[in-house]
N, C-alpha and C positions, 0 to 999 in steps of 0.2 A: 222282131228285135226289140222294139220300143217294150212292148208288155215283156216280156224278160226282164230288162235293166228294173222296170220298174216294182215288178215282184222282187228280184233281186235287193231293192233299195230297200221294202216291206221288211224282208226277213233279216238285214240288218239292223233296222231299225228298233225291232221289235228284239234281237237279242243284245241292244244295248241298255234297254228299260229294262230286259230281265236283268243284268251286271247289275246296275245302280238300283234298283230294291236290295239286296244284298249287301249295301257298302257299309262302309263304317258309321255313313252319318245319319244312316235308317236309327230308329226309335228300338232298344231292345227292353222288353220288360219292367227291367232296374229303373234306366234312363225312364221310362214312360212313369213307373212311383215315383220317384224322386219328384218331374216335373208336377205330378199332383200333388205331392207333399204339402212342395215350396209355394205352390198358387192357394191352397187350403188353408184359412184362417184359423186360427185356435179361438173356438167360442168363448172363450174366459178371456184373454185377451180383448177381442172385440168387445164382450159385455163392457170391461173396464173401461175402454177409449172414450163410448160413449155415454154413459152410465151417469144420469143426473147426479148421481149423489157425489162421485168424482171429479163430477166439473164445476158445479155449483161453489164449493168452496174457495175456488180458484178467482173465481169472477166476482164472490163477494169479497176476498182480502184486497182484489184492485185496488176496489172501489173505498173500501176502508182506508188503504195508506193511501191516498190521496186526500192531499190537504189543499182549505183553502189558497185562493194568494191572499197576501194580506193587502186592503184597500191603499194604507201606508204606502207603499212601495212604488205604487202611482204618482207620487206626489212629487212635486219637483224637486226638493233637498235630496232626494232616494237617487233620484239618476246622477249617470254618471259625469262628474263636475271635474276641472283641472284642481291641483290642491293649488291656493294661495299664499302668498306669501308671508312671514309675520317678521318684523324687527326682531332684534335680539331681547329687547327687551320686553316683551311681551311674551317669549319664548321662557325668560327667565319665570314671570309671573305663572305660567302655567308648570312650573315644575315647582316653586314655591305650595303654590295650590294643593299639591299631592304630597308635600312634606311636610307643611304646618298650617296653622287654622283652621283645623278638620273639628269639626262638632263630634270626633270618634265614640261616641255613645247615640249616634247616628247609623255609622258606619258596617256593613256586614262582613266585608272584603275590601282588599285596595292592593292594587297590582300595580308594579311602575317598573319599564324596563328598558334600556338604553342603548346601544348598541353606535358602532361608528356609521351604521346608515339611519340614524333617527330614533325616534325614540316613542311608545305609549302607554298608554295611562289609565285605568279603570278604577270607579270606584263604585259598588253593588250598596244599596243603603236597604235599612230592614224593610223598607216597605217598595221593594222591589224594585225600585227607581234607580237606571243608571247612568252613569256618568262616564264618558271614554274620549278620548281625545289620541289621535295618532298623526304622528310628524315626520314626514320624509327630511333628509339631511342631504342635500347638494352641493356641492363647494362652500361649506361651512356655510350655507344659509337654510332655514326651516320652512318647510312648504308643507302645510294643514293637509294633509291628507283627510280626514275626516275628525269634524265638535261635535257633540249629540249629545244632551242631556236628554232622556227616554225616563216617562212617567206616566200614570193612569191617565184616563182618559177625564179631562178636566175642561172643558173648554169656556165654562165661565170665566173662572178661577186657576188659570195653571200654575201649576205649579208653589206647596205651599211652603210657610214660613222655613221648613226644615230644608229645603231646595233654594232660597232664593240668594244665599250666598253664592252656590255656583251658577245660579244664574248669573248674575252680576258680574263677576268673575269670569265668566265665557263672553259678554257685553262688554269688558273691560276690554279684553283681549282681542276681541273684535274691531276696536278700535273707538267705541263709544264714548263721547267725553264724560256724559252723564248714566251711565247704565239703568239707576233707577227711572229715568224720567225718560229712557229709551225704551223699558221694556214698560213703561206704562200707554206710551206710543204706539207699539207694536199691537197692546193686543187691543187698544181704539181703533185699530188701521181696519177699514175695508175686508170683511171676507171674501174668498175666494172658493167659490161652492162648485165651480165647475168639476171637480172630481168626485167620485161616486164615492157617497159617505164621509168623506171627510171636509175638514174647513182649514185652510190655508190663508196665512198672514206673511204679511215680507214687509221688509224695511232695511235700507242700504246700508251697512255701519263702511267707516270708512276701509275696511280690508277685507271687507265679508259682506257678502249678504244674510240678512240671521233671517231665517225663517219657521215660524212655529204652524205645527199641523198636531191636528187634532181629527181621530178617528174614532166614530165610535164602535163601530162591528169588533176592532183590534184592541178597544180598551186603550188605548193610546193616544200620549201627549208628546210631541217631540220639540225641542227645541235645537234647530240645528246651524251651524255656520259651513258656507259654502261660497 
């Protein structure tokens, strides 16, 4: 009785592996191309993916539009500072600055623009040097967003006779009683060599810190208040 059921189970078994070769989801011919089509690489393709002359390009324009950082930017006037405060009158003096007293056969450009949240101020002079000044406006009072007189890289001598009116004029408004005998101070003062490449000077004025750096890899003179 046992070897019966048991053959019995065999010959079931074995016609139900015959059904399923037969079904829908056996492999027919078509299905069986298809599936090598889709795994079969097109040689021209593949050449291309990997193909020196293809990728090479790619890896040298990187490398090309990557610029340096400029050493500047390290320097303490560079980061990020709260704007300070200036009286009105002092405020006045720097919009005076951008409307008369201009050496204008100095001058390349000069931008000034106003607005009910602050106001600033550019001036590009022919020998590249420039001058910008920008002032946030809060409850009718002016907060120095960012001074910067920007000039070749000079660190004897910064800054020459065609510049030293706005120097003076940025010293003024810094709050310096004496500007000339300030910035004659400033560049006596102790350098600061701790950063890579450049040399850095500071001196308190009374609403600023003015600080001058000088780079040379950047070609750069900055004089700045912060």
């Amino acid at each position: 009785m046992k070897v019966m059921k048991l053959t019995l189970t065999l010959v079931i078994t074995t016609i139900f592996v015959a059904c399923d070769s037969t079904s829908s989801d056996s492999l027919t011919p078509d299905s069986a191309k298809a599936i090598k089509t889709t795994k079969t690489p097109d040689k021209n393709s593949r050449d291309e993916s990997v193909s020196p002359s293809n990728t090479k390009p790619q890896i040298q324009q990187a490398f090309n539009t990557t610029d340096p950082t400029p050493f500047i930017t390290r320097t303490p006037a560079k980061q990020a500072h709260k704007p300070f405060f200036l009286p009105e009158e002092n405020v006045r003096k720097i919009r005076n600055s951008f409307s008369k007293n201009q050496n204008e056969k100095q001058i390349k450009n000069k931008q000034f623009d106003e607005t009910e949240y602050g106001f600033f101020a550019v001036i590009q002079y022919y020998d590249d040097a420039i001058l910008d000044y920008s002032l946030d406006k809060v409850n009718n009072k002016y907060f120095v967003k960012m001074s910067n007189l920007r000039g070749n890289y000079q660190p004897l001598e910064p800054f020459n006779n065609i510049h030293k009116d706005a120097v003076y004029k940025m010293l003024d408004i810094s709050g310096a009683d004496n500007p000339k005998v300030f910035f004659q101070e400033l560049i006596s003062s102790p350098k600061i060599t701790k950063y890579k490449g450049c040399t850095v000077q500071q001196k308190q004025s009374k609403y600023a810190m003015v600080d001058l750096t000088s780079c040379e890899f950047d070609n750069r003179t900055d004089l700045s208040l912060y």
